[in-house]
C-alpha positions as CSV (number, residue, x, y, z in Angstrom):
1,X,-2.5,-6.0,-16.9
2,X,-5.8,-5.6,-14.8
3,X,-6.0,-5.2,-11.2
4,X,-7.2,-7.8,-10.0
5,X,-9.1,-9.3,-7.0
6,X,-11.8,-9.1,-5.1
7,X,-12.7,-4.5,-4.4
8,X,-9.1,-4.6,-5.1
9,X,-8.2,-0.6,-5.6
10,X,-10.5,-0.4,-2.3
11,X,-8.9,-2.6,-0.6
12,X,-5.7,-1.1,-1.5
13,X,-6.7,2.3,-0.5
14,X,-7.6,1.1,3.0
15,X,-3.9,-0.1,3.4
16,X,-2.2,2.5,1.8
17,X,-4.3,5.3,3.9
18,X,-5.2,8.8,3.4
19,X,-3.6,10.7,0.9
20,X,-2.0,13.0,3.2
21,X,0.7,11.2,5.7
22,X,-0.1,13.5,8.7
23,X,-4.2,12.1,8.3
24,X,-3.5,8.6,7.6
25,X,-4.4,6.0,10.5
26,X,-1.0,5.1,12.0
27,X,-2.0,1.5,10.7
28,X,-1.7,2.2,7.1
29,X,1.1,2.7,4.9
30,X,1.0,6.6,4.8
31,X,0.7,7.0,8.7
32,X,3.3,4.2,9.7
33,X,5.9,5.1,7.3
34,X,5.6,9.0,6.0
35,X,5.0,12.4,7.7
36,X,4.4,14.9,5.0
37,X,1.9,17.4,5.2
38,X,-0.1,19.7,2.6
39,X,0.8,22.9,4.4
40,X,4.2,21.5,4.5
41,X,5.1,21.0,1.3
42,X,3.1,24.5,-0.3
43,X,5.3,26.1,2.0
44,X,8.3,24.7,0.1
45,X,6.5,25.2,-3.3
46,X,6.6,21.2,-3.8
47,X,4.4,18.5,-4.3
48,X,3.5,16.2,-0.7
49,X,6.1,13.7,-0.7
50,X,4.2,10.4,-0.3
51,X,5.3,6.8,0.2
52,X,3.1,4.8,-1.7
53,X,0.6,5.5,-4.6
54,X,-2.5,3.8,-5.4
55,X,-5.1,4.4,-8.1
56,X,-8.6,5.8,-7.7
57,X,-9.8,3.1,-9.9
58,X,-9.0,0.3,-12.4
59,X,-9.7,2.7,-15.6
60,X,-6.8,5.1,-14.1
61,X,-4.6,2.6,-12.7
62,X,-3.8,1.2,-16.5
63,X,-3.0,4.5,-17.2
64,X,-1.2,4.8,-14.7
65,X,1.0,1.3,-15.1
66,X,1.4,3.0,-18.6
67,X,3.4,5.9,-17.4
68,X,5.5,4.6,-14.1
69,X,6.5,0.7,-15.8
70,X,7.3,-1.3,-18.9
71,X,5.0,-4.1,-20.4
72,X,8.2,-6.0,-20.1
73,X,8.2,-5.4,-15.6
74,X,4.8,-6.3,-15.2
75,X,3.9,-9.8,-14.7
76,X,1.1,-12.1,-13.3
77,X,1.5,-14.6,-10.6
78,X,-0.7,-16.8,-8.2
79,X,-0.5,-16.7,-4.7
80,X,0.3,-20.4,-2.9
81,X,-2.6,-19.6,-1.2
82,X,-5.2,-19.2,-3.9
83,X,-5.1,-22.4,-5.3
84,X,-6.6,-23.6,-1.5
85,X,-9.2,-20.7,-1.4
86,X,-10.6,-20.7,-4.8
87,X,-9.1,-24.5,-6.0
């Protein structure tokens, strides 16, 4: 299964928002919705705990799919709204 769309990982990136939660824009995923910090988390000797993950690209992200899910979880759909954007 391919990522799909149009500068989708970018895209996604902009909504999901910097990797740390303390620096992400309060409008992304990160900043509305997680807190954690680097220094906070080397303190405690454990990895930033993050809300969301997103790929740095569609090479990694099937790598990626490979680890986290099953061939049998993953699907492909259409949005209603494709069919009146692209016919």
């Amino acid at each position: 299964m391919n990522p799909q769309g149009n500068a989708a990982t970018e895209v996604a990136r902009k909504i999901a928002g910097a990797t740390e939660p303390k620096s992400a824009d309060p409008s992304t995923i990160r900043g509305a919705y997680a807190s954690d910090t680097y220094a906070l988390a080397d303190s405690n000797g454990r990895p930033v705990r993050n809300i969301v993950h997103v790929s740095e690209n569609a090479e990694l992200s099937e790598k990626e799919l490979a680890v986290w899910f099953s061939y049998d979880e993953l699907f492909d759909y259409t949005r209603a709204d494709e069919r009146q954007m692209y016919g």
